[in-house]
C-alpha atoms as one frame of an Amber mdcrd trajectory, in Angstrom:
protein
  65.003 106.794  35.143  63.737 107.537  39.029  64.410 104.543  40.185  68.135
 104.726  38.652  68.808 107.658  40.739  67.561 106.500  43.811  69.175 103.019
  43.733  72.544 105.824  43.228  71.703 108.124  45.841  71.126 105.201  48.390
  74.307 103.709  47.222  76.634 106.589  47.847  74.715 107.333  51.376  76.652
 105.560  54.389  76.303 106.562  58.185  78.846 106.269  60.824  78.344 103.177
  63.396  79.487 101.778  66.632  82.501 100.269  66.247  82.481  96.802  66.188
  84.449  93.401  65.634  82.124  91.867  62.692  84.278  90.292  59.937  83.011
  89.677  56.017  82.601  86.104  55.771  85.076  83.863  54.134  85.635  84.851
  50.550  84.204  82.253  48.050  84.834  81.089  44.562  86.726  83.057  42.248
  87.154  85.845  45.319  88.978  82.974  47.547  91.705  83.734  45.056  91.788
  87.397  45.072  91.099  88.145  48.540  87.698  89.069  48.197  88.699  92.210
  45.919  87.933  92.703  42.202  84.682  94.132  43.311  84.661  95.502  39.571
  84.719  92.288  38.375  83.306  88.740  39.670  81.688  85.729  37.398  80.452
  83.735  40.067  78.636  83.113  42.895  80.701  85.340  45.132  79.358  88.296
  43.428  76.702  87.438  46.453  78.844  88.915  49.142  81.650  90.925  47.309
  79.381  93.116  44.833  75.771  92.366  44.863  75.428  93.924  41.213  77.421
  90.896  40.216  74.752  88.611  39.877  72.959  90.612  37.126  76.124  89.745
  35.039  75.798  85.883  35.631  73.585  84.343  33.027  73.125  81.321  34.982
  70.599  79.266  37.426  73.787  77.826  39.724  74.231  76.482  42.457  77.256
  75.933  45.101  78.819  74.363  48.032  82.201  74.967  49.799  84.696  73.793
  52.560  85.936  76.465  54.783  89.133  76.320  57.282  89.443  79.660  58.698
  92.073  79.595  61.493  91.091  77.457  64.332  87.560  77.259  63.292  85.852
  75.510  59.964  82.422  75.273  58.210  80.703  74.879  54.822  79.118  77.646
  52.790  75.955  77.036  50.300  75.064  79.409  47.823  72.300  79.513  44.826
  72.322  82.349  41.972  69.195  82.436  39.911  69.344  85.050  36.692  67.012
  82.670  34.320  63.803  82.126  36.033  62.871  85.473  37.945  62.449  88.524
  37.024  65.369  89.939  38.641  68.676  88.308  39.374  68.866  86.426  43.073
  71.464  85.438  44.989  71.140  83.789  48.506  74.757  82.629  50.754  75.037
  80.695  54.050  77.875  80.546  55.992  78.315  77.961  58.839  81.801  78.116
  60.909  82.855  76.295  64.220  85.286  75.948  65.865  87.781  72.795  65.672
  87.319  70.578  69.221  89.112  72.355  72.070  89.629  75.828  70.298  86.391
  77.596  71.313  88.066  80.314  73.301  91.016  81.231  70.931  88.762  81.307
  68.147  86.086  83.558  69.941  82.930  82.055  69.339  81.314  78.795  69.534
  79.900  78.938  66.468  78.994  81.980  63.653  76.111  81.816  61.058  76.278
  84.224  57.966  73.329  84.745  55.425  73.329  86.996  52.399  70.203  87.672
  50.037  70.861  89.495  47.239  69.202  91.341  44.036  70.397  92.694  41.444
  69.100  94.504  37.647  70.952  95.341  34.875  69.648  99.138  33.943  69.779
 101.113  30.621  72.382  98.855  29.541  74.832 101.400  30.968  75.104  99.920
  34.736  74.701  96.570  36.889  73.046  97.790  40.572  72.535  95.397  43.104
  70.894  95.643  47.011  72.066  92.940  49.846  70.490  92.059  53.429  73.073
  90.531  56.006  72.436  88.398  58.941  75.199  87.784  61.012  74.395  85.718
  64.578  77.242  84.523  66.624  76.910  82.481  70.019  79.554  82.945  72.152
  79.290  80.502  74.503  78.405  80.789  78.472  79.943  82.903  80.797  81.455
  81.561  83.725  78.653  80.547  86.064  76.217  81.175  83.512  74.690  77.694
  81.848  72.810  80.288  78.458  74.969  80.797  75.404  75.216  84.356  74.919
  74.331  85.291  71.508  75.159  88.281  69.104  73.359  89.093  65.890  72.746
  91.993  63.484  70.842  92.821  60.599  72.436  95.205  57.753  72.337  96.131
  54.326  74.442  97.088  51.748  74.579  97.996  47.521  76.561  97.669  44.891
  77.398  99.047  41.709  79.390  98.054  38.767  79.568 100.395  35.510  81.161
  99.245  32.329  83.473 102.681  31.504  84.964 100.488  28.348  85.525  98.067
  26.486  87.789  95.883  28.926  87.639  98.531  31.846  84.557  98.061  34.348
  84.182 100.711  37.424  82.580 100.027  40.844  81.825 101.024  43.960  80.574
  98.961  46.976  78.668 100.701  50.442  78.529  97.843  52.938  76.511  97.768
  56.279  75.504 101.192  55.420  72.027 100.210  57.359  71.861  98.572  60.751
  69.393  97.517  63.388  71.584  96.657  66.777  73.861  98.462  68.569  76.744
  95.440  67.169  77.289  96.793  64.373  79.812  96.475  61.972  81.866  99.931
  60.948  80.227 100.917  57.385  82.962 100.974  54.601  83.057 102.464  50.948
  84.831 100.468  48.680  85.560 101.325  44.811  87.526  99.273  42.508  88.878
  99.211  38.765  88.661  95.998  36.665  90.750  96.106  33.344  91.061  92.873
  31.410  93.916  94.178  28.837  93.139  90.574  27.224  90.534  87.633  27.476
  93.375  85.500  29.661  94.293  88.410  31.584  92.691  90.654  34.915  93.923
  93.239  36.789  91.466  94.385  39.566  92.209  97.331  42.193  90.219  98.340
  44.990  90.380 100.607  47.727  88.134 100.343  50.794  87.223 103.524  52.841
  86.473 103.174  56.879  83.045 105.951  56.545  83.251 107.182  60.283  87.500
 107.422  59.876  88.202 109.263  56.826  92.046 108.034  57.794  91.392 104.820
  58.149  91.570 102.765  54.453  92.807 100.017  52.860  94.282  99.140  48.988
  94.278  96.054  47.316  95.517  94.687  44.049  94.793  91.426  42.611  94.925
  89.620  39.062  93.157  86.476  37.336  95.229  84.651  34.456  93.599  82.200
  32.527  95.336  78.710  31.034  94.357  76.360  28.470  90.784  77.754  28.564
  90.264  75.952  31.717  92.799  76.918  34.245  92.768  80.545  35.965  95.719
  81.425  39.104  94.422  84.264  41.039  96.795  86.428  43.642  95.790  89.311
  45.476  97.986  91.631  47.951  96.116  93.637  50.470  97.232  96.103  53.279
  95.630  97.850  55.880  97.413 101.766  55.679  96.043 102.993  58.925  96.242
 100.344  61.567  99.282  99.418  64.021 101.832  97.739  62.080  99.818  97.994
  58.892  98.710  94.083  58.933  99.147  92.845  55.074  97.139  89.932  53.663
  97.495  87.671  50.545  96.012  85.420  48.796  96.475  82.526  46.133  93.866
  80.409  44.201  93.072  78.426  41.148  89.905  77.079  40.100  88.995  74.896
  37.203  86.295  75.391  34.633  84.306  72.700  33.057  81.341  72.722  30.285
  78.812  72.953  33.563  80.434  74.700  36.020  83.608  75.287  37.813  85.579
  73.890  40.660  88.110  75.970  42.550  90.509  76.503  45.639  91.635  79.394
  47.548  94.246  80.578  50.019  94.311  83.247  52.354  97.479  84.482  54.565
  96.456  86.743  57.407  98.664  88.778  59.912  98.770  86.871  62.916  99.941
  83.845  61.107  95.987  83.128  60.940  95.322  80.622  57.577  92.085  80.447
  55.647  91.111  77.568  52.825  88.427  77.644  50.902  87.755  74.797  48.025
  84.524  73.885  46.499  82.432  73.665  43.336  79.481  75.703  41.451  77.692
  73.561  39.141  74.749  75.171  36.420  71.544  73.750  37.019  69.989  75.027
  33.992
């Protein structure tokens, strides 16, 4: 019972950081669709990123691979989820982007490496809590006269929680890069979300993410799943940012395709600034 209230107390603890220009990686799976929301809800391996406490859910030894076009750069992301053999669920995500030939200074970087390990338990039966440790590295290329690539990394952590308040509601709440260890740091944010599945086709997820060191400064979200002929599920997801100039809005679009041994799936992301993501791959079970 101790160690539930400490995995909650660290949880709802952020700190305010130096403000910084660190993006979440590409969304993957099931979250490509929906924007990287339904925090309250995920069944794959993008649990990993978007809620840690995810991967106590998935019953599964998986893994996954996926092709990323994010603007004028692209990449591949790997990820492995292992709930079977250890004793508690594991999740581990790579992220690999570059930019296409000749694009290095629009896109900003020369090339941007994201890993994610995370844990997660199931506890009491009454709550999923899961822990995450993020290593982001970017190298930026030389400065002019300067023959060294100038690099940029940080190391952060963040939690997740995901509570089961019925029987087709789930609640969570999500405290990301709420620890860091270099002055680029990404801004910590607070996001909770509601997952209600009024029936076994249908999802409706809602989150809302809070800026910790600019109570002012949040953003909403709403997204849903539908699920066809067993096999088929369309995801959309809206999103807009309620304190920035202009209030930039983002959607997204997906389907993905489920088969006896895993799932294969594609996902769409507009972003203001007529900036285009794609993300398709596949998550097979392994055992």
């Amino acid at each position: 019972m101790t160690r539930q209230w400490i995995w909650i107390l660290i949880l709802l603890w952020a700190s305010p950081a130096v403000a910084a220009s660190w993006e979440q990686p590409a969304a993957w799976g099931q979250s490509s669709g929906l924007g990287g929301n339904g925090t309250a809800f995920v069944n794959d391996h993008s649990a990993i990123t978007v809620n840690p406490a995810g991967i106590s859910i998935l019953d599964r030894y998986s893994g996954g691979a996926a092709f990323i076009h994010e603007g004028d750069g692209a990449g591949f992301d790997l990820s492995v989820v292992d709930n079977r053999t250890s004793p508690m669920a594991m999740g581990v995500d790579y992220q690999n982007l570059k930019p296409r030939k000749g694009h290095a200074a629009a896109w900003g970087a020369v090339q941007k490496h994201r890993l994610t390990l995370s844990a997660a338990e199931f506890y009491g039966e009454k709550a999923y809590l899961g822990f995450s440790y993020h290593f982001r590295l970017d190298k930026m290329g030389a400065p002019q006269g300067l023959t060294e690539t100038v690099k940029r990394k940080n190391h952060n952590f963040s939690t997740g929680l995901i509570v089961p308040v019925a029987e087709k509601a789930n609640w969570s709440i999500v405290s990301r890069d709420i620890l860091w260890f270099t002055k680029n740091a990404p801004d910590p944010t607070i996001t909770s979300g509601i997952a209600w599945m009024p029936h076994p086709r249908v999802g409706l997820f809602v989150d809302v993410t809070q800026l910790t060191d600019n109570i002012r400064h949040w953003t909403g979200s709403v997204s849903t799943e539908l699920l066809a002929l067993d096999q088929i599920a369309l995801r959309g997801a809206w999103r807009q940012d309620f304190y920035a100039t202009g209030r930039p809005m983002t959607w997204n679009a997906g389907v993905g395709w489920y088969f006896p041994k895993g799932q294969m799936f594609y996902g769409f992301e507009r972003r203001t600034g007529k900036v285009n993501v794609h993300v398709a791959g596949i998550e097979i079970n392994l055992m």
